[in-house]
C-alpha positions in Angstrom: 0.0 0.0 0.0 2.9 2.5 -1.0 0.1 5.3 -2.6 -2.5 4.6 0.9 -4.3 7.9 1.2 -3.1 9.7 -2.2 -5.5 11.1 -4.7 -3.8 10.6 -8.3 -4.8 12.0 -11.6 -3.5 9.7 -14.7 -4.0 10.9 -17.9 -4.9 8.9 -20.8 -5.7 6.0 -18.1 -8.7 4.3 -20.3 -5.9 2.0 -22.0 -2.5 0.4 -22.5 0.2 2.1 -20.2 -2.4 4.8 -18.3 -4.6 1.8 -17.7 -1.4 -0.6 -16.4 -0.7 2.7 -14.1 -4.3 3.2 -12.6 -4.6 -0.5 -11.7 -1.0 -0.8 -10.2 -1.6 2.5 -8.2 -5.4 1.7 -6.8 -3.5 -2.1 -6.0 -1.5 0.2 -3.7 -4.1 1.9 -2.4 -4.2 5.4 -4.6 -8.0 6.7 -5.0 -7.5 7.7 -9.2 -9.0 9.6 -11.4 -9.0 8.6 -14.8 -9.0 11.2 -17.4 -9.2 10.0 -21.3 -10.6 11.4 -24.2 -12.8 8.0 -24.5 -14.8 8.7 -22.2 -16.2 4.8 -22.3 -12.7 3.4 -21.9 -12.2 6.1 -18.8 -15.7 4.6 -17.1 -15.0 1.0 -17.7 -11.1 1.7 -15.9 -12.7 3.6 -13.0 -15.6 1.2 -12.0 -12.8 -1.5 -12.0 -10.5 0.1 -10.0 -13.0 1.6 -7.6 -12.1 5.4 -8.9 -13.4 8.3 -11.1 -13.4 8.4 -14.9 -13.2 11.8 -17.1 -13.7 12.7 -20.5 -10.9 14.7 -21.2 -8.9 15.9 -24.3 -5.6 17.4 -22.8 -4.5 19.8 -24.8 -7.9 22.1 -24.4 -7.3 24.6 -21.4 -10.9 24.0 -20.6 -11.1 20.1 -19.7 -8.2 20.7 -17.6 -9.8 23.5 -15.6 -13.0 20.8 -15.5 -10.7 18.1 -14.1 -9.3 20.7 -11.5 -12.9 21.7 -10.4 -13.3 18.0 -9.7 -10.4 17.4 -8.1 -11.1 20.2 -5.6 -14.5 18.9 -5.1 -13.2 15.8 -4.4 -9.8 15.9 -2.7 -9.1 19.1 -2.4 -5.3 18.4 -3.7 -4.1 16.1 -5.9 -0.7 14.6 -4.3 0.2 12.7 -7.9 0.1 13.7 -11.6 0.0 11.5 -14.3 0.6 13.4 -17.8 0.8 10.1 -20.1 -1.9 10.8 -22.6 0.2 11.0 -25.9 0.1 10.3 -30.0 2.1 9.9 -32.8 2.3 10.1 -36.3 2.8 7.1 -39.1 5.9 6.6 -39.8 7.1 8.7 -43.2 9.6 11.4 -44.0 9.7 14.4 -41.8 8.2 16.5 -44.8 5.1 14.5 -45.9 3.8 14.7 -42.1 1.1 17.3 -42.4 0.7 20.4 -39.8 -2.2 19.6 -39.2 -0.6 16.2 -37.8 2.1 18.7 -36.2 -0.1 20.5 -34.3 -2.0 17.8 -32.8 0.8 15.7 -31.7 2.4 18.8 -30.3 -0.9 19.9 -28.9 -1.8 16.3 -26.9 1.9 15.6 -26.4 3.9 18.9 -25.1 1.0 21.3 -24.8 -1.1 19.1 -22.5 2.3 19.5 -19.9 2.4 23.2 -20.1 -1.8 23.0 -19.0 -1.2 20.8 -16.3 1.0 23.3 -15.5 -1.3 26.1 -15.2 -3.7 24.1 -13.4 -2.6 21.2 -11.0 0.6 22.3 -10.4 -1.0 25.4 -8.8 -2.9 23.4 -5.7 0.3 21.4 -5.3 2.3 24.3 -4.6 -0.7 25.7 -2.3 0.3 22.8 0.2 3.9 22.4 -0.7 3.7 19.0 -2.0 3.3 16.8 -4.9 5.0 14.3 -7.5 4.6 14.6 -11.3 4.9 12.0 -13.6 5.3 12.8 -17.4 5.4 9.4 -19.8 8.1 10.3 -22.5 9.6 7.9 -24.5 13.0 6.4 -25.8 11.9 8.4 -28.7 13.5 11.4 -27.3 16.6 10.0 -26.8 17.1 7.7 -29.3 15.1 8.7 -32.3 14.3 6.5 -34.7 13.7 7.4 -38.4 10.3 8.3 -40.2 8.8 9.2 -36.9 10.5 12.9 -36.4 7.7 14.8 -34.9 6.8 12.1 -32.3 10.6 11.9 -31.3 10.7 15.4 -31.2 7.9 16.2 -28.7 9.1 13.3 -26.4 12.6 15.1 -26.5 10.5 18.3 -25.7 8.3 16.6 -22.6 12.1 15.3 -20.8 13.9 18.9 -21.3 10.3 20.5 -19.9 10.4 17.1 -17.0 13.7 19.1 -16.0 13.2 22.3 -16.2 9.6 22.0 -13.8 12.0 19.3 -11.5 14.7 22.6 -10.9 11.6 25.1 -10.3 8.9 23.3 -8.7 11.6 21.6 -5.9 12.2 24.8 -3.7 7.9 24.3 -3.6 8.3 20.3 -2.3 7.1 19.2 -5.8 8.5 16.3 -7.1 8.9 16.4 -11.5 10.1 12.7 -13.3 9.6 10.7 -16.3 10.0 7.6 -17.8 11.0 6.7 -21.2 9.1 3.4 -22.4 10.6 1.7 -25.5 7.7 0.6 -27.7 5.0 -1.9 -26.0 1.8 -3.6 -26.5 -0.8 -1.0 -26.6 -3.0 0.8 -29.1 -0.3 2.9 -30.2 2.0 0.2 -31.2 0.5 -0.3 -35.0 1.1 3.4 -35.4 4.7 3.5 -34.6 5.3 0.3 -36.7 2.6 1.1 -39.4 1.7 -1.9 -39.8 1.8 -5.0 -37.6 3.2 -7.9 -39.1 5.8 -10.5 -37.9 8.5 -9.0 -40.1 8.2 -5.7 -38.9 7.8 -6.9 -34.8 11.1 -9.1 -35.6 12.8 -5.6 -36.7 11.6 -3.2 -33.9 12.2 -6.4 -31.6 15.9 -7.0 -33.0 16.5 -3.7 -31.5 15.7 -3.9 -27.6 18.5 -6.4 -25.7 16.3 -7.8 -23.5 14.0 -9.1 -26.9 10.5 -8.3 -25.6 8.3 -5.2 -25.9 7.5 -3.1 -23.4 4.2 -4.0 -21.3 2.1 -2.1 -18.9 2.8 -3.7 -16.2 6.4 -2.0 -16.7 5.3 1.2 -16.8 3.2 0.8 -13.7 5.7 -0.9 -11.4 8.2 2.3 -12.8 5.5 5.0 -12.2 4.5 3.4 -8.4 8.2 3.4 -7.5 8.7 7.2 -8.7 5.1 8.6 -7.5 5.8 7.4 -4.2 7.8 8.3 -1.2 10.3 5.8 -1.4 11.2 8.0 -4.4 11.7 11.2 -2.6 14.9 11.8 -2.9 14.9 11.7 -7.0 13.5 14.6 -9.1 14.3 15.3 -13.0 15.1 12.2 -14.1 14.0 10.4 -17.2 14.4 6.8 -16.5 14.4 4.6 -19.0 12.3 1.6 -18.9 13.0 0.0 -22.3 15.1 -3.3 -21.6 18.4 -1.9 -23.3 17.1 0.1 -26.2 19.2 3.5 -25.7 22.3 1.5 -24.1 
């Protein structure tokens, strides 16, 4: 029961890695809210994990101010931030993605950070406490071709992990990522573009320990850094991706 007693916001939590994170942290005893723009997926998580479910697309200003308004009518404070809502882009050249494609993936993926930001990170500071944990990727430190955008916005989310980490720690807020290598959720077609045993045995051939990431990972990562065991470590970007950026 390492989260007993800690109201946590996870973004994105109706599926793959959000919903391995919700289930690991209501396990140790975190009431969650789960906040995804599939608003189905976000009920169905909740009612099994005995929390609270969302509709939420993160990069509008005005869901976030709607999750704050529950959050204070709930816990008051939120003592753990999830920001792992992301996208990406199918792989191609840089110059055939479209900005309309640009904007969004900056929009869900680096915006939604900077409104968290403005909203949360405001009532943690109010009580001098908190820990923030933004989902990047090995994509941002080991890009790999056809999917520059993507990698660039996960670069952006551990530079921004950082910079909050050295401003927000004077305030007794705590500001980490993790960097998954790619895993079995609904974004792995995507990344590969399309799933066939050819193109697993490639992305596969490139992570050591020969297995994709799961969400199990993820949430066995997330629990150790979101709670206080981890209370000494702020600003890192720890890399959960079985040898990929060695």
């Amino acid at each position: 029961m390492r989260l007993a007693r800690k109201a946590a916001i996870v973004t994105g939590g109706g599926s793959g890695f959000g919903e391995g994170i919700v289930a690991r942290f209501a396990q140790e005893g975190a009431m969650v809210i789960v906040a995804d723009i599939d608003g189905d997926a976000a009920e169905r998580v909740a009612e099994k994990h005995d929390g609270m479910a969302i509709r939420m697309d993160v990069s509008k200003m005005a869901d976030w101010e709607a999750l704050a308004d529950m959050v204070r009518a709930t816990f008051d404070v939120p003592d753990i931030l999830v920001n792992n809502a992301g996208i990406t882009h199918l792989p191609q050249p840089m110059e055939d993605v479209t900005e309309d494609e640009f904007d969004k993936i900056m929009a869900v993926n680096a915006k939604s950070v900077f409104l968290s930001a403005k909203t949360i990170v405001p009532m943690m500071i109010e009580v001098g406490k908190g820990a923030i944990l933004n989902v990047a990727s090995t994509a941002g430190v080991s890009p790999r071709p056809n999917l520059n955008w993507y990698n660039a916005s996960k670069g952006w989310m551990i530079t921004a992990t950082k910079a909050m980490a050295v401003e927000l720690a004077p305030k007794g807020i705590r500001v980490n990522a993790i960097n998954p290598v790619a895993g079995e959720t609904p974004l792995l077609q995507k990344f590969m573009g399309q799933d066939t045993p050819e193109i697993r045995a490639k992305f596969l051939s490139t992570i050591p320990l020969g297995r994709f990431s799961t969400p199990e990972d993820m949430a066995n990562a997330a629990t150790f850094l979101c709670s206080d065991e981890a209370s000494m470590i702020t600003g890192i970007a720890m890399e959960v991706d079985g040898g990929r950026c060695i």
